[in-house]
N, CA, C and O atoms as CSV, one atom per row, in Angstrom:
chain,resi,resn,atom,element,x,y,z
A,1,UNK,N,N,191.628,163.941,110.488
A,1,UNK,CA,C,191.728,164.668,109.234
A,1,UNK,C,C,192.647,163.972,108.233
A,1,UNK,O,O,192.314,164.265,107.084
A,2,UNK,N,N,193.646,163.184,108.288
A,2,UNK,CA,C,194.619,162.966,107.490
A,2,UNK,C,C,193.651,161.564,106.764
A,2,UNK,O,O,193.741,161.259,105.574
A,3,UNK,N,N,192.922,160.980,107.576
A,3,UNK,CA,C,192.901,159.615,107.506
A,3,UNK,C,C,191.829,159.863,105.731
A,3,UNK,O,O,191.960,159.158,104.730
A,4,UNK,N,N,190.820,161.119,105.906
A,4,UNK,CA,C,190.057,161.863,105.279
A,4,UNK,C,C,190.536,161.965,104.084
A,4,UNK,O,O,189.911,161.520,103.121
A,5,UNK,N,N,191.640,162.527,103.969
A,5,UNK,CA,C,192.581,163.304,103.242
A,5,UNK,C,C,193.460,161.916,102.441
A,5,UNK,O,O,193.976,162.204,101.361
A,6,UNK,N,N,193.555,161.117,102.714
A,6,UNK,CA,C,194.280,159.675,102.079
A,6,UNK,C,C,192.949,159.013,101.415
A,6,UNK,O,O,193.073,158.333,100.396
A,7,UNK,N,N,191.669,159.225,102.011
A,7,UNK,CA,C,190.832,158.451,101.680
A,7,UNK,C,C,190.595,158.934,100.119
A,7,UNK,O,O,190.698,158.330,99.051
A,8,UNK,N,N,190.154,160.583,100.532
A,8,UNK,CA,C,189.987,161.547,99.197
A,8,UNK,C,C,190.786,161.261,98.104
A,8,UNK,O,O,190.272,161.348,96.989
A,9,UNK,N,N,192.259,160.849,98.239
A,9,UNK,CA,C,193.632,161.069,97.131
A,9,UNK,C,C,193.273,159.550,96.481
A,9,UNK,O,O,193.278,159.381,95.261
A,10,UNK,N,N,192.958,158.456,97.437
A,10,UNK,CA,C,192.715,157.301,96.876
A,10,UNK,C,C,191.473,157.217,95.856
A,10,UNK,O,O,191.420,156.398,94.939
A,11,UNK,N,N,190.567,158.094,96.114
A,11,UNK,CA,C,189.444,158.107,95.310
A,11,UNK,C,C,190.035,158.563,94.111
A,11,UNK,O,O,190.241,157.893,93.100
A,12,UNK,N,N,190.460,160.546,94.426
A,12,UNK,CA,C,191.001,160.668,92.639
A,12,UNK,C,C,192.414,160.112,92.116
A,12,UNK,O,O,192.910,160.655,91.129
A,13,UNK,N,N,192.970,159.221,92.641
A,13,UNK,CA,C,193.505,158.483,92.138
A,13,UNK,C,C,193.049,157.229,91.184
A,13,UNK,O,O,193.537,156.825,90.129
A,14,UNK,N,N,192.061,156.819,91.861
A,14,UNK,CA,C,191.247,155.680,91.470
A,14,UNK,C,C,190.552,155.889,90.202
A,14,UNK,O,O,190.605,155.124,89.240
A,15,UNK,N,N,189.745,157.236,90.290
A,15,UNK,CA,C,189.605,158.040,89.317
A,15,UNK,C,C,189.953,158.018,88.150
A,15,UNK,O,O,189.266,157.383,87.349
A,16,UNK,N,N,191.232,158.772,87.680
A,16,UNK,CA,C,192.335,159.037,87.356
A,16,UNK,C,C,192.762,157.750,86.541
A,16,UNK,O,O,193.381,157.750,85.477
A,17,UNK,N,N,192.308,156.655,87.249
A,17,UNK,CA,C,192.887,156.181,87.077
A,17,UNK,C,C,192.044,154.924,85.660
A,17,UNK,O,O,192.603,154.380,84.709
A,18,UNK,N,N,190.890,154.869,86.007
A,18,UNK,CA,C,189.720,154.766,85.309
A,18,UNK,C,C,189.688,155.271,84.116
A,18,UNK,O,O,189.586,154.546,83.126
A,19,UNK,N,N,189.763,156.475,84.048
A,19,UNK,CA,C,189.749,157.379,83.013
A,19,UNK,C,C,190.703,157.160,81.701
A,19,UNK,O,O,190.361,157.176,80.519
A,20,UNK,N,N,192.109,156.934,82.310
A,20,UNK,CA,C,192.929,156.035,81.688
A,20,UNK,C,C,192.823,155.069,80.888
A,20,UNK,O,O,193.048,154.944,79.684
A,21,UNK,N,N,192.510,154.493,81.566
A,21,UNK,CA,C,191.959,152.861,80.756
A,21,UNK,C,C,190.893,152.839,80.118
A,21,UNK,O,O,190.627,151.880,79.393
A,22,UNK,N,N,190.019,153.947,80.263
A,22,UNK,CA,C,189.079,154.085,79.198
A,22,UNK,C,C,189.261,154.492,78.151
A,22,UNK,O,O,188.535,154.176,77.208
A,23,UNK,N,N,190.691,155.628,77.993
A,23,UNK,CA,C,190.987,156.333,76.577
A,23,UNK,C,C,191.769,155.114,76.296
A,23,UNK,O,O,191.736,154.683,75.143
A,24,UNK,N,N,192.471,154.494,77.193
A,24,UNK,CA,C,193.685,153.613,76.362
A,24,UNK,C,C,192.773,152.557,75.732
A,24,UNK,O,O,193.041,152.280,74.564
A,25,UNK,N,N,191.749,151.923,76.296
A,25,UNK,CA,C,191.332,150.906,75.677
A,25,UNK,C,C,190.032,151.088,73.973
A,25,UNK,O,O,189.411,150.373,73.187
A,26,UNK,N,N,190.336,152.740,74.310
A,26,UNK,CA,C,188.865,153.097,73.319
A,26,UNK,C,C,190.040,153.220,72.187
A,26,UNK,O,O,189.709,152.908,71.043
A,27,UNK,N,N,191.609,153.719,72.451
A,27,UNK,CA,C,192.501,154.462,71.400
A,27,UNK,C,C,192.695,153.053,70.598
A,27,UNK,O,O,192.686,152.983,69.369
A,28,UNK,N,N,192.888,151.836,71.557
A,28,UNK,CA,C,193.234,150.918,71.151
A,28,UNK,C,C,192.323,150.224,69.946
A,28,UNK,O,O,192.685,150.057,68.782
A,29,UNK,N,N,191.022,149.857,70.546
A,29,UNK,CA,C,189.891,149.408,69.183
A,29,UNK,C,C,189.981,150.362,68.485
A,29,UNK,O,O,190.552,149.923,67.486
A,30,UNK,N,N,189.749,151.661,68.297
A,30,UNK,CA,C,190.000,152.672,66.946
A,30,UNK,C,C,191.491,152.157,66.630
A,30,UNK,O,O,191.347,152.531,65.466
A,31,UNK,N,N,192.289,151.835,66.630
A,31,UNK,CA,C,193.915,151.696,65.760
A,31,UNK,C,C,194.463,150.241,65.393
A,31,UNK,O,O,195.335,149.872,64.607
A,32,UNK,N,N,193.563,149.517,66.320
A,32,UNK,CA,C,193.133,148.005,65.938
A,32,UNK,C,C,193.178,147.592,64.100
A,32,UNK,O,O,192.298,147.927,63.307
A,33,UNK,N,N,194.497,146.762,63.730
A,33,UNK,CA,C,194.130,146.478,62.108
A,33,UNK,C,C,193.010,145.359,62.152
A,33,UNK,O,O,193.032,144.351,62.857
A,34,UNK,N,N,192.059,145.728,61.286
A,34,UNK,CA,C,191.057,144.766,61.063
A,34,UNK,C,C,191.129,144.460,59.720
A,34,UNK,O,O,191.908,145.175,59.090
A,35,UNK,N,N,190.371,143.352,58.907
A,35,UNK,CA,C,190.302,142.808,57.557
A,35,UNK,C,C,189.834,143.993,57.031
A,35,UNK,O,O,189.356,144.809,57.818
A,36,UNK,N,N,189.890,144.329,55.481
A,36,UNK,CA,C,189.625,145.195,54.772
A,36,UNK,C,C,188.277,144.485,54.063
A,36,UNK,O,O,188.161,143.361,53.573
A,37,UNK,N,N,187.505,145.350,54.171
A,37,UNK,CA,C,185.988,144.681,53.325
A,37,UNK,C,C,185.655,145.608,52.231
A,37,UNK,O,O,185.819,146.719,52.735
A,38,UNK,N,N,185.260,145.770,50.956
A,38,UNK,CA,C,184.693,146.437,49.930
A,38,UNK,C,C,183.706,147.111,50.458
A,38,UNK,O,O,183.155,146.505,51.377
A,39,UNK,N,N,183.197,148.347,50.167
A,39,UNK,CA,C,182.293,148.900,50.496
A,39,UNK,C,C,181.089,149.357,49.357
A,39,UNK,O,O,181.448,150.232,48.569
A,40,UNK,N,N,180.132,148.999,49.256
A,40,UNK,CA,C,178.858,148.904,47.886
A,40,UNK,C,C,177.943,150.291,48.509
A,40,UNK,O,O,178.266,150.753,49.604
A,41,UNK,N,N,176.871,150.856,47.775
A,41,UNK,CA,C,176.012,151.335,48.187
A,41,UNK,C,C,174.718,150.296,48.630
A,41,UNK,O,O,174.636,149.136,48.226
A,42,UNK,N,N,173.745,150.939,49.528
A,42,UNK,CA,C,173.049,149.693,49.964
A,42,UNK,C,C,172.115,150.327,49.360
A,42,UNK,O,O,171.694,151.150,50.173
A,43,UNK,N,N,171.340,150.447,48.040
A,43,UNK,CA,C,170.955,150.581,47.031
A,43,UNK,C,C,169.656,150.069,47.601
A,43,UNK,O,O,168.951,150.899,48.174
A,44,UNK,N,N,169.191,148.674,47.518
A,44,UNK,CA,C,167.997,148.080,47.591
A,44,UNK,C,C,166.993,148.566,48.867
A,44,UNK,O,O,165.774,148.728,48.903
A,45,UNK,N,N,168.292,148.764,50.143
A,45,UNK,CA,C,167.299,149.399,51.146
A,45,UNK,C,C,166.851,151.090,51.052
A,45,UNK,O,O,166.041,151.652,51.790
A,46,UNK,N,N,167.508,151.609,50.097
A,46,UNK,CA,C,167.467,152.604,50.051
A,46,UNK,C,C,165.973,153.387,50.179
A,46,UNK,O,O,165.279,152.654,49.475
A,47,UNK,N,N,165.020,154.528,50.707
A,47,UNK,CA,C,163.942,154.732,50.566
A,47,UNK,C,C,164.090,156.148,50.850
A,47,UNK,O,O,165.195,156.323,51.362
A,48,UNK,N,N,163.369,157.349,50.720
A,48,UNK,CA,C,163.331,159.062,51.077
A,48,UNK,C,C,163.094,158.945,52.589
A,48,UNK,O,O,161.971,159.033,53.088
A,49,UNK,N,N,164.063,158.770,53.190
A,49,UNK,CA,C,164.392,158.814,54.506
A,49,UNK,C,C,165.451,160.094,55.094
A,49,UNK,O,O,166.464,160.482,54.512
A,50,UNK,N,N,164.862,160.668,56.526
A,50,UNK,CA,C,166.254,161.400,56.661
A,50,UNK,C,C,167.109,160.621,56.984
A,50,UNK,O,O,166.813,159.475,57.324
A,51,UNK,N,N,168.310,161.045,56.954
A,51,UNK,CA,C,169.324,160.064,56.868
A,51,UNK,C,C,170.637,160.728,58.123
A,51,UNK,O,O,171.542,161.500,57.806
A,52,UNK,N,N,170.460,160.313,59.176
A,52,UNK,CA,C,171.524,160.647,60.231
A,52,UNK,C,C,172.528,160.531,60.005
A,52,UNK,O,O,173.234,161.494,59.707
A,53,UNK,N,N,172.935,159.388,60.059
A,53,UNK,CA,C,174.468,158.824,59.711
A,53,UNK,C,C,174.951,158.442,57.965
A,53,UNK,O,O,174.193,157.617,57.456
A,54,UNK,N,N,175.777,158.803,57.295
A,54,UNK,CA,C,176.272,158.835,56.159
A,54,UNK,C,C,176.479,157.212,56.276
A,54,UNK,O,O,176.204,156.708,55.187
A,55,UNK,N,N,176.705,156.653,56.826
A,55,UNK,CA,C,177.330,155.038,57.196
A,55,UNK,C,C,176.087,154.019,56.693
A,55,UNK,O,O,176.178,152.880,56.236
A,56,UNK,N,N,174.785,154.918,56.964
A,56,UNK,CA,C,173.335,154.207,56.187
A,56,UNK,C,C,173.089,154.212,55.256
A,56,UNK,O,O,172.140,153.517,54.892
A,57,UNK,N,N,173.739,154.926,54.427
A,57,UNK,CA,C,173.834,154.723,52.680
A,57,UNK,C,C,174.786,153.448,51.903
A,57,UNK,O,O,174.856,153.155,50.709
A,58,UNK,N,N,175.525,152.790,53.204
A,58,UNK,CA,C,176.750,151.663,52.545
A,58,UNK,C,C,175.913,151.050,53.213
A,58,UNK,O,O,174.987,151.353,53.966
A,59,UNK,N,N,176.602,149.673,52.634
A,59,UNK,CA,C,177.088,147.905,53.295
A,59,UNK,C,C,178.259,147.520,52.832
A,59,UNK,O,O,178.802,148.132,51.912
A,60,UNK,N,N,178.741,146.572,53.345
A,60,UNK,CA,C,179.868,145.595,53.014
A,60,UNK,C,C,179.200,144.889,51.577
A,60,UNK,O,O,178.054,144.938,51.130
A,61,UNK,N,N,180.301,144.294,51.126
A,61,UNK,CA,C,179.727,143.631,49.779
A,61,UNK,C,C,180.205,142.492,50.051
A,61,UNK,O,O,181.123,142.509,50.871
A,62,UNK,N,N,179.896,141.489,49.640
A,62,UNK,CA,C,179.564,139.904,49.855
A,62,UNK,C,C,180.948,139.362,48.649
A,62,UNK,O,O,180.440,139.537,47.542
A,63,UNK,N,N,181.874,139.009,48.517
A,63,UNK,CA,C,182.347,138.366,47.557
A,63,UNK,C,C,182.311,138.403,46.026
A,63,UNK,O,O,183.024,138.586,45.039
A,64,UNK,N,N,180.975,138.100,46.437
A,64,UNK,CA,C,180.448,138.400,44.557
A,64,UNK,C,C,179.606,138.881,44.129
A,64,UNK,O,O,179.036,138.515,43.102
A,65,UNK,N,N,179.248,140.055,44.980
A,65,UNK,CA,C,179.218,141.713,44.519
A,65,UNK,C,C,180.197,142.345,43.747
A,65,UNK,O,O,179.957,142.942,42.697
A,66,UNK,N,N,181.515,142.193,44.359
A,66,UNK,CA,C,182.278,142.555,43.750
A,66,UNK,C,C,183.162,142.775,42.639
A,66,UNK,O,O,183.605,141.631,42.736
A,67,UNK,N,N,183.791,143.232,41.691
A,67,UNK,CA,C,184.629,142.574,40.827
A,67,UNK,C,C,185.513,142.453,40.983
A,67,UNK,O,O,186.177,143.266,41.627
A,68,UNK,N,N,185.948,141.467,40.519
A,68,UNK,CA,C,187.683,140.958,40.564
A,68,UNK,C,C,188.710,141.658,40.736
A,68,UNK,O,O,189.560,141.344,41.569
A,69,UNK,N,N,188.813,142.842,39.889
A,69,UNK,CA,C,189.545,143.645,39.637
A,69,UNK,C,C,190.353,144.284,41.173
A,69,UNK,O,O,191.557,144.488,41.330
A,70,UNK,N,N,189.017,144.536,42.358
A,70,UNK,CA,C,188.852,145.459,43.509
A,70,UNK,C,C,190.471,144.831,44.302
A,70,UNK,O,O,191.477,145.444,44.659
A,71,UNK,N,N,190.067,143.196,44.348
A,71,UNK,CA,C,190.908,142.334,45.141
A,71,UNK,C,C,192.222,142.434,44.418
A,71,UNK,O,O,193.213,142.180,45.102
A,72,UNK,N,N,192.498,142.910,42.562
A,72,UNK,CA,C,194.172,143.237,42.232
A,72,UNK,C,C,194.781,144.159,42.829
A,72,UNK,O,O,195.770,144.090,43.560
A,73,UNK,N,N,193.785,145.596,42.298
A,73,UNK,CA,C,194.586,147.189,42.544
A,73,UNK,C,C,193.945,147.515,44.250
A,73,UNK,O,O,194.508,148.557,44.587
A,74,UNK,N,N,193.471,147.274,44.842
A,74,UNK,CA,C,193.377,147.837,46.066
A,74,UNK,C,C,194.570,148.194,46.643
A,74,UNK,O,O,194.702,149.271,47.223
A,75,UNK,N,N,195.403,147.428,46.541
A,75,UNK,CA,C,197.000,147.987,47.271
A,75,UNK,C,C,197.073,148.727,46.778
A,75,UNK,O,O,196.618,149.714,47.355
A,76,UNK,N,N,197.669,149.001,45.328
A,76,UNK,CA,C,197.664,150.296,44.580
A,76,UNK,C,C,197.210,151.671,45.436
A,76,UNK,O,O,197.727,152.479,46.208
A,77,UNK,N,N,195.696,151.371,44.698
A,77,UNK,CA,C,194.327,151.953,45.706
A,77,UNK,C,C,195.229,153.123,46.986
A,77,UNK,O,O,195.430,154.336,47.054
A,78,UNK,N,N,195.525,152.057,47.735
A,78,UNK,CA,C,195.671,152.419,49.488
A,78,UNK,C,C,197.068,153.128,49.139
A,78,UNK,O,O,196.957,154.347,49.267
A,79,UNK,N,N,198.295,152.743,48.752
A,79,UNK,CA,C,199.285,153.120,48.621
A,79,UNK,C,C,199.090,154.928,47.980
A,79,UNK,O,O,199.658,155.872,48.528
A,80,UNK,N,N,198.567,155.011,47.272
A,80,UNK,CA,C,198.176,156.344,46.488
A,80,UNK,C,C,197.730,156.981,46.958
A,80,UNK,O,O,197.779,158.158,46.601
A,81,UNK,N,N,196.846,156.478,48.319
A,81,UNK,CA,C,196.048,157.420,48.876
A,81,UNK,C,C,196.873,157.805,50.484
A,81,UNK,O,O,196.652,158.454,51.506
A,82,UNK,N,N,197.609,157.189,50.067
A,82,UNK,CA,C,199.035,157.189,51.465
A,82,UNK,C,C,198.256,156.341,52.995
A,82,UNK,O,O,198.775,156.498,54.100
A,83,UNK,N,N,197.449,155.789,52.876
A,83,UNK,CA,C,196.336,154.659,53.476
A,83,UNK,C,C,197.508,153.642,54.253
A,83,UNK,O,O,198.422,153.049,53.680
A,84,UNK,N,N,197.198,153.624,55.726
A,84,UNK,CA,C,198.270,152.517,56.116
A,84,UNK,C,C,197.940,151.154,56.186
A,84,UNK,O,O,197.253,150.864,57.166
A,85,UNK,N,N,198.317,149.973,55.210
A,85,UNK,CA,C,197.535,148.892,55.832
A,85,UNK,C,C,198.922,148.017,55.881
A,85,UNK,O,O,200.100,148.325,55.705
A,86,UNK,N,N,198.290,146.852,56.181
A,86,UNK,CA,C,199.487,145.324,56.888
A,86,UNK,C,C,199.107,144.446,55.703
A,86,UNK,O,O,197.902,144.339,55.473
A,87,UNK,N,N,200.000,143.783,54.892
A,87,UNK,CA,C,199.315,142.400,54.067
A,87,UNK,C,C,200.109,141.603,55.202
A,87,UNK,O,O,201.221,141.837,55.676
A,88,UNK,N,N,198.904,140.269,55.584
A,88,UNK,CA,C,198.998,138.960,55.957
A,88,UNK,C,C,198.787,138.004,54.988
A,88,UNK,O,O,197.782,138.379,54.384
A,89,UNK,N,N,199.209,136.914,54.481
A,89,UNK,CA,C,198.610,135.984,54.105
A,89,UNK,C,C,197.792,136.240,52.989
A,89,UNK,O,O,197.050,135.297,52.712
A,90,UNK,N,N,197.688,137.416,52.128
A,90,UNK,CA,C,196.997,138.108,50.849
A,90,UNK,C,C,196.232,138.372,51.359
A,90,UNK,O,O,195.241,138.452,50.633
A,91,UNK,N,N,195.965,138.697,52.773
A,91,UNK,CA,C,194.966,139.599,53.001
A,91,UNK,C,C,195.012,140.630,53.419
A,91,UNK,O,O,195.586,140.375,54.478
A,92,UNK,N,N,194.811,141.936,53.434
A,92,UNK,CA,C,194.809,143.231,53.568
A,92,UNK,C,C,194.185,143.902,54.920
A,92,UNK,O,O,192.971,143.975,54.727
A,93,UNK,N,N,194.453,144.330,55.980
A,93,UNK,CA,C,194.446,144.816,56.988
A,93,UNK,C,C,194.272,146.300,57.238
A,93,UNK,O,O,195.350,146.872,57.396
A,94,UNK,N,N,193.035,147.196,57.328
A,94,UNK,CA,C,193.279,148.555,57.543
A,94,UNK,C,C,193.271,148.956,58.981
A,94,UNK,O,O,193.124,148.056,59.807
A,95,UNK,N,N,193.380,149.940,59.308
A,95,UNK,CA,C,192.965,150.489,60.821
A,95,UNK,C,C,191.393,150.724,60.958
A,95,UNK,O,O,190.670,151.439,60.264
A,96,UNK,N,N,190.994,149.732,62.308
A,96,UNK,CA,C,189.764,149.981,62.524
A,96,UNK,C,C,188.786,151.071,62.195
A,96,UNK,O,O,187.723,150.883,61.603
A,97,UNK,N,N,189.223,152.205,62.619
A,97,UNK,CA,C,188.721,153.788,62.466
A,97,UNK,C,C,188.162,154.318,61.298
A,97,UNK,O,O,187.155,154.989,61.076
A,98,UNK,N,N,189.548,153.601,60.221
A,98,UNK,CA,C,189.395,153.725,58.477
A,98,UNK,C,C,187.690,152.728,58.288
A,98,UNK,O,O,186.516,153.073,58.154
A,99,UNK,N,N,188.156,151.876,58.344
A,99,UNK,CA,C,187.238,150.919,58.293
A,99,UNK,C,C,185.672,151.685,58.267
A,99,UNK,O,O,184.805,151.752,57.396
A,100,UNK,N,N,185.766,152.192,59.600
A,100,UNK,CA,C,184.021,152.527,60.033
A,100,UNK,C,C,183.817,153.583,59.669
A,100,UNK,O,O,182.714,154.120,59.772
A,101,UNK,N,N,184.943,154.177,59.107
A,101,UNK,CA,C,184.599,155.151,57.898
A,101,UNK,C,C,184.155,154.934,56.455
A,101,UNK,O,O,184.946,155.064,55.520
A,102,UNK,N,N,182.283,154.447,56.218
A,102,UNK,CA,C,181.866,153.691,55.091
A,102,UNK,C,C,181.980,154.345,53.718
A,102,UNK,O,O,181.916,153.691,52.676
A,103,UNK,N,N,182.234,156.280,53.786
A,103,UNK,CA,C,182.542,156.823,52.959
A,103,UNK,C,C,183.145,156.889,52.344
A,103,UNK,O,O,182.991,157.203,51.164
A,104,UNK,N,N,184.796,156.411,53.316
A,104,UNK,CA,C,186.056,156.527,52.686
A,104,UNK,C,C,186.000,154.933,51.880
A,104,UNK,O,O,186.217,154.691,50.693
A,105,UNK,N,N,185.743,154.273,52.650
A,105,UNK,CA,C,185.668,152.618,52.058
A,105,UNK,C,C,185.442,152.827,50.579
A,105,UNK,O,O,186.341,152.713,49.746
A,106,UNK,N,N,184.345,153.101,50.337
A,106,UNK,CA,C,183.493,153.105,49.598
A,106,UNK,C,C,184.309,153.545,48.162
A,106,UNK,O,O,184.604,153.064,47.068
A,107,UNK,N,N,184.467,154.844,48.977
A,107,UNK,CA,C,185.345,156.018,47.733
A,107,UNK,C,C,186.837,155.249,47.319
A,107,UNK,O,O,187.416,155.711,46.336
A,108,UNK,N,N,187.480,154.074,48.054
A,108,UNK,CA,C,188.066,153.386,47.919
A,108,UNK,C,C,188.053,152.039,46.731
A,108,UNK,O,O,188.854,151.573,45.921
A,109,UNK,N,N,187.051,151.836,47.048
A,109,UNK,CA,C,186.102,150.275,46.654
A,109,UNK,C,C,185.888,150.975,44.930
A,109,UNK,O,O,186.426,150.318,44.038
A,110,UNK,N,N,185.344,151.894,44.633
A,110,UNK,CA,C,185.297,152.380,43.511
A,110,UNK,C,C,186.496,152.487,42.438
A,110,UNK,O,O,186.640,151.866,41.385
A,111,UNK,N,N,187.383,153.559,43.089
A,111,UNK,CA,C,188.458,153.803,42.573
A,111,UNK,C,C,189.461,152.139,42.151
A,111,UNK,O,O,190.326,152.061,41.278
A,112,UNK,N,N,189.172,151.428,42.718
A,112,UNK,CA,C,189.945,149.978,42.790
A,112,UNK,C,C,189.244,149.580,41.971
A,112,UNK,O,O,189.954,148.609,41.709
A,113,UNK,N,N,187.997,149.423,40.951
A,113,UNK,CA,C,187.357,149.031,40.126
A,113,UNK,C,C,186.978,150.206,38.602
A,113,UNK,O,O,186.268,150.063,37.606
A,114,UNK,N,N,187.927,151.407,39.137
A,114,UNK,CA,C,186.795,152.201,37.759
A,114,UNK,C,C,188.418,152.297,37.164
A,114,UNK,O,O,189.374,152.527,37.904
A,115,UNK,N,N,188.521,152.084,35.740
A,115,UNK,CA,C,189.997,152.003,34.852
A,115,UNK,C,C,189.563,153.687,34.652
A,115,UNK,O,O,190.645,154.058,34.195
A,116,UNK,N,N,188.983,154.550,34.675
A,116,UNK,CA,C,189.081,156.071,34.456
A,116,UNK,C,C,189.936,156.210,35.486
A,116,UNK,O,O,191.057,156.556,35.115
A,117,UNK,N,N,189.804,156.056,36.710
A,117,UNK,CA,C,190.476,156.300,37.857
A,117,UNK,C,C,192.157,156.500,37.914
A,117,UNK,O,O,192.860,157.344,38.468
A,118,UNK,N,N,192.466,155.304,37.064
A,118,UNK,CA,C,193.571,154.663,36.652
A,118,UNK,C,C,194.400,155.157,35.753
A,118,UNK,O,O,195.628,155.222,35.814
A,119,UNK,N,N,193.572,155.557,34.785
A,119,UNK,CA,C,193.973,156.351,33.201
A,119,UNK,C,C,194.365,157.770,33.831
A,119,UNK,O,O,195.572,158.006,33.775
A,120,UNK,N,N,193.566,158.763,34.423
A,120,UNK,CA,C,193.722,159.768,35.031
A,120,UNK,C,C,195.425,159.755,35.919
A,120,UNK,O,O,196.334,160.585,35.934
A,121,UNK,N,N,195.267,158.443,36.557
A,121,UNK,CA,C,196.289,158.788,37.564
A,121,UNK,C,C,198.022,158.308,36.496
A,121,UNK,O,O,199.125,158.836,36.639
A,122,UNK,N,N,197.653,157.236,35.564
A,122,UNK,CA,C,198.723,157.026,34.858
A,122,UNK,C,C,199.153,158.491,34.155
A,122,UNK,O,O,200.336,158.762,33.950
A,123,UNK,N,N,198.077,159.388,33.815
A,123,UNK,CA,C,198.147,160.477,32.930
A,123,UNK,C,C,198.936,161.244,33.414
A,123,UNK,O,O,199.819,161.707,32.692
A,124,UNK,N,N,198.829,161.693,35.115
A,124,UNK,CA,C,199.391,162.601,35.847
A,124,UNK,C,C,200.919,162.170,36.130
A,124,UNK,O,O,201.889,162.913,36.279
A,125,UNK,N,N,200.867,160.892,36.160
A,125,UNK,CA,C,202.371,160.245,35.982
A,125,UNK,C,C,203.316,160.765,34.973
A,125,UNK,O,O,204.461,161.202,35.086
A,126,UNK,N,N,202.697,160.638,34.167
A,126,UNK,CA,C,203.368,160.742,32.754
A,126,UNK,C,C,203.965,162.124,32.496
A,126,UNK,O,O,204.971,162.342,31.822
A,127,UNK,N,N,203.025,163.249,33.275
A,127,UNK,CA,C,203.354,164.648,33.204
A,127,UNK,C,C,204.287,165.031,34.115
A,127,UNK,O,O,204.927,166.069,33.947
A,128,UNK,N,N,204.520,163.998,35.498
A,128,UNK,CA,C,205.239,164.247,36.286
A,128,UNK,C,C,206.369,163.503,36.338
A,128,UNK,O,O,207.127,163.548,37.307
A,129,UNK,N,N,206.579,162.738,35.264
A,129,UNK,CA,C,207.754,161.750,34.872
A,129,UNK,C,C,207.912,160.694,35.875
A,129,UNK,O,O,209.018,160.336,36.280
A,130,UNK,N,N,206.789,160.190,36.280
A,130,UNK,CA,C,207.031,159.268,37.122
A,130,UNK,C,C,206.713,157.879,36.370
A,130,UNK,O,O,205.563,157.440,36.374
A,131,UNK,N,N,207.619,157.294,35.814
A,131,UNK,CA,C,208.059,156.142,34.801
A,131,UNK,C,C,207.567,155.193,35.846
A,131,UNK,O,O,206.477,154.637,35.712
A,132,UNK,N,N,208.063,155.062,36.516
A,132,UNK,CA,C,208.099,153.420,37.115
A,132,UNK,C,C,206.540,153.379,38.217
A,132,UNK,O,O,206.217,152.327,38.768
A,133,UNK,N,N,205.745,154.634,38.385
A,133,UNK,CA,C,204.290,154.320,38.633
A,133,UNK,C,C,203.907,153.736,37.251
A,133,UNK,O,O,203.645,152.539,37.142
A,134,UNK,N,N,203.877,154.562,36.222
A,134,UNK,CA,C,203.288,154.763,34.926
A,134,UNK,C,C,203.191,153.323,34.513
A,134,UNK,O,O,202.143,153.001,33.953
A,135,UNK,N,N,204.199,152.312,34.713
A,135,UNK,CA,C,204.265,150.987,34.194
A,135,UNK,C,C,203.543,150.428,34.843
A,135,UNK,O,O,202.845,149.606,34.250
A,136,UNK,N,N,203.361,150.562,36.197
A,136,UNK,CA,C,202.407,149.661,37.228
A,136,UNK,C,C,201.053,149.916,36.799
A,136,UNK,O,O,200.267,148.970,36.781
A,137,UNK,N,N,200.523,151.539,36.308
A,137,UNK,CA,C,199.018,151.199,36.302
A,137,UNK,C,C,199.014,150.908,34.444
A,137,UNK,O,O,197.901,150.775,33.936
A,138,UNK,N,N,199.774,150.857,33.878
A,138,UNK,CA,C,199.949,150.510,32.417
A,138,UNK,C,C,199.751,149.206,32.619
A,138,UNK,O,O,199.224,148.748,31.605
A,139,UNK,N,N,199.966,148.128,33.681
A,139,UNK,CA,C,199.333,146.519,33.997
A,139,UNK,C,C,198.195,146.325,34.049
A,139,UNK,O,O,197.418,145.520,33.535
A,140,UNK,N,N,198.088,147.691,35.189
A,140,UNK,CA,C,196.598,147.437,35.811
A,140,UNK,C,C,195.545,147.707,34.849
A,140,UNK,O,O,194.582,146.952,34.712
A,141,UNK,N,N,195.717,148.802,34.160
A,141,UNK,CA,C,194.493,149.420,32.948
A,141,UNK,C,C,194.637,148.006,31.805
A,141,UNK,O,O,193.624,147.462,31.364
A,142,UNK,N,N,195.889,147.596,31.473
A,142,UNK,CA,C,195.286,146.012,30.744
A,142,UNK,C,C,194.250,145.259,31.234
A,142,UNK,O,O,193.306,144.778,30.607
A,143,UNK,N,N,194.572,145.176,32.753
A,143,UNK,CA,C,193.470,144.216,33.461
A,143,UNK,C,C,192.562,144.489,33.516
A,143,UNK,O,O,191.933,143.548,34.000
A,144,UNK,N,N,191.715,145.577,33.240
A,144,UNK,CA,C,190.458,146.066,33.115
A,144,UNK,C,C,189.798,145.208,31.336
A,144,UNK,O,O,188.664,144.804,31.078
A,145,UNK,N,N,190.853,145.209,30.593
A,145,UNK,CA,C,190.710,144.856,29.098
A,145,UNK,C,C,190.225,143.308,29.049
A,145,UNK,O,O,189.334,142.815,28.358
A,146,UNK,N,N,191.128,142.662,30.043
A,146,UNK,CA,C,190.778,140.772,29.801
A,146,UNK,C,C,189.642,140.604,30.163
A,146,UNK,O,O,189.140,139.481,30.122
């Protein structure tokens, strides 16, 4: 009986133990910083389809899809939205999870390119006396002008 009984504990141990390393290694790729990519609508494939996943309405955007602008204020962008990322090397790092979230991207990717976005948020500054935002997007809304 005992020998039974050690065999059993080794199993749900083993178990146990499996299970583990499956949340740790799944927690890990979700919190993983990965490169930050722009997020576009994928417009061209678009057709009256049902549509399962919200994630089938984006793509990544290619370089020069984009405008210029996305690659100034995106920090901005992320900072405002209290968004955690890492700069390396001028490049921008979000958490995996964020990432494969194409909605949030997206709703990101916009706001980093539309100067309404900007004007709005300098506006709310201004009412809330926050001077030293107010000057930062008072740069950024020029840069929409050149």
């Amino acid at each position: 009986m005992p020998a039974k009984y050690i065999l059993m504990k080794k199993k749900i141990y083993i178990g146990v133990l499996i299970i583990i390393l499956l949340f740790a290694s799944y927690f890990y790729w979700q919190n993983r910083y990965v490169e930050l990519r722009p997020v576009i609508l994928a417009e061209e494939n678009y057709s009256r389809q049902l549509i399962f996943f919200d994630s089938d309405l984006y793509k990544f955007a290619e370089p020069n899809e984009i405008s210029p602008n996305y690659y100034k204020n995106i920090k901005f962008v992320l900072d405002r939205s209290g968004q955690p990322y890492i700069e390396k090397n001028g490049i921008i790092y979000v958490r995996n999870h964020y990432l494969n979230d194409m909605n949030l991207m997206w709703n990101y990717t916009t706001r980093s390119i539309n100067p309404t976005w900007f004007k709005l948020k300098r506006e709310m500054d201004s009412i809330n006396g926050d001077y030293e935002s107010k000057e930062k997007l008072d740069n950024i809304i020029k840069g929409f002008h050149d």
